[in-house]
C-alpha positions as CSV (number, residue, x, y, z in Angstrom):
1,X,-6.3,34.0,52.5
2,X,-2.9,32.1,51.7
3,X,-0.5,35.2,49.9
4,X,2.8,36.4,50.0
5,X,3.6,39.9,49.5
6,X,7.0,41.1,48.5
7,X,8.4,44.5,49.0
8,X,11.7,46.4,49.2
9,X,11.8,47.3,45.5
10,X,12.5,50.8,44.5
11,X,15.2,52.6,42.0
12,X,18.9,52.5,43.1
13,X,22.1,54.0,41.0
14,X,24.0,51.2,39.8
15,X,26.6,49.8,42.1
16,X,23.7,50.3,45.0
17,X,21.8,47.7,47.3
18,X,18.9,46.8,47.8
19,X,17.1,44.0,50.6
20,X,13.5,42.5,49.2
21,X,11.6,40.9,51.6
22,X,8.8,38.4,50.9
23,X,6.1,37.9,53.8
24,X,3.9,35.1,53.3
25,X,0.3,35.4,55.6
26,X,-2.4,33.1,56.0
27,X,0.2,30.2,56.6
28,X,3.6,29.3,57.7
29,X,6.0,27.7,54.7
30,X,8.7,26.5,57.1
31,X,8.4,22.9,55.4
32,X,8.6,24.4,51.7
33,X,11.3,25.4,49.7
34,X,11.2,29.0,48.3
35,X,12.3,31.0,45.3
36,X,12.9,34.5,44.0
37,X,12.4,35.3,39.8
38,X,12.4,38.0,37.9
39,X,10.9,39.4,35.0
40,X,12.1,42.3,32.8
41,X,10.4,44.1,30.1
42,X,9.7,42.6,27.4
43,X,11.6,39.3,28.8
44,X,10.3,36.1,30.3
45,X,10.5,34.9,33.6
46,X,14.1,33.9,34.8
47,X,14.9,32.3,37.9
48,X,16.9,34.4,40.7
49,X,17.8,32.5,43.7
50,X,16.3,29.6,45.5
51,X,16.3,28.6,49.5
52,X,15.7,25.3,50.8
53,X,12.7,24.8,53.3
54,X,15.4,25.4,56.3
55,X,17.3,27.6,54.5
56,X,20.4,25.1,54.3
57,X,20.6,25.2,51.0
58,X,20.8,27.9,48.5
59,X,21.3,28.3,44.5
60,X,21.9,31.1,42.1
61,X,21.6,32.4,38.6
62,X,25.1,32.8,37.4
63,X,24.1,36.4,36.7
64,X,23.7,37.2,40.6
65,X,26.2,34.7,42.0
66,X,28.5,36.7,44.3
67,X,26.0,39.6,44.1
68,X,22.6,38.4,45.4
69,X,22.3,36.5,49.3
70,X,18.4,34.6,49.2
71,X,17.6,33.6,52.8
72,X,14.9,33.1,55.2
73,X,13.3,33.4,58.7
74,X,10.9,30.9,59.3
75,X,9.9,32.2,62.9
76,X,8.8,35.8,60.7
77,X,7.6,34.1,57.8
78,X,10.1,36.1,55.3
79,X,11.9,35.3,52.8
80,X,14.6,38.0,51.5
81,X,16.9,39.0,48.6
82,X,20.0,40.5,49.5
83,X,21.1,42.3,46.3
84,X,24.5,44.3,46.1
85,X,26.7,45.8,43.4
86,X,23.3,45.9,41.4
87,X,23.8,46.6,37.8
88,X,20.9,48.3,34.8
89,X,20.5,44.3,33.2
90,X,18.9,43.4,37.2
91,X,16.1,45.8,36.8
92,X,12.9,43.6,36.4
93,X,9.9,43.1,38.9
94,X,11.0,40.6,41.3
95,X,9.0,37.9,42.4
96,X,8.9,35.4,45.1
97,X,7.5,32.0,45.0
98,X,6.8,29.1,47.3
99,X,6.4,25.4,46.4
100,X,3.4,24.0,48.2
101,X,3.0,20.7,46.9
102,X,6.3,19.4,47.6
103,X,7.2,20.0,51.5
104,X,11.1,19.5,52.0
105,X,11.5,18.8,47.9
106,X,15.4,18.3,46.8
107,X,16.8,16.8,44.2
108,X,19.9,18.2,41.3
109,X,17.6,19.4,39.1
110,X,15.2,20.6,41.6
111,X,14.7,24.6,42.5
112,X,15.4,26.4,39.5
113,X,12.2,26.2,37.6
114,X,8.9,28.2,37.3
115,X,6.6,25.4,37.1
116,X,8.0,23.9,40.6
117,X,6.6,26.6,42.5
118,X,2.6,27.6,42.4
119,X,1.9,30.2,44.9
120,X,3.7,33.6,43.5
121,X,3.7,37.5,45.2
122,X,2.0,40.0,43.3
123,X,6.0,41.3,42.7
124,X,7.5,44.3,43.5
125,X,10.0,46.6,40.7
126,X,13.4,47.1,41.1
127,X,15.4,49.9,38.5
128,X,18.4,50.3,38.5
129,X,19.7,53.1,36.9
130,X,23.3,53.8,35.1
């Protein structure tokens, strides 16, 4: 069974860090691009971070720039989410996604959307507290 499984998550004081990673099992995605999203109570989904299929390119919410590092080992399968000087507006469960249908995709506008990716982790939480 195709899945990816993220974990890491937990509760953190603000200023903390915290490292998610994102395993994916049943198949290798070293030819598709992945993402990270999150989604907070009573909020929709928002886009995180997003890492090219060989990781040489990278993009950010402007909420996490500076903050968050997304990057990937393809030899392990893993994804992760680097998150420092975590604030109380990042707690959310935290998702990862892979685009299957569009090995190597690029493109401006390409990476930052919900609907580009269709295989999602079941998410894992992150709280950050004050």
């Amino acid at each position: 069974q195709v899945q990816l499984v993220e974990s890491g998550g937990g509760l953190v004081q603000s200023g903390g860090s915290l490292r998610l990673s994102c395993a994916a099992s049943g198949r290798n995605f070293s030819t598709n691009n992945m993402a990270w999203f999150r989604q907070a109570p009573g909020k929709e989904r928002e886009f995180v971070a997003f890492v090219s299929w060989n990781g040489g390119s990278t993009l950010y919410a402007d909420s996490v720039k500076g903050r968050f590092t997304v990057s990937r080992d393809n030899a392990k399968s893993t994804v992760y989410l680097s998150m420092d000087s975590l604030k109380p507006e990042d707690t959310a469960v935290y998702y990862c996604a892979v685009d299957r249908r569009r090995p190597k995709a690029f493109g401006p506008y390409y990476g930052r959307s919900s609907t580009e990716f269709d295989l999602w982790g079941q998410g894992t939480q992150v709280a950050v507290s004050s």
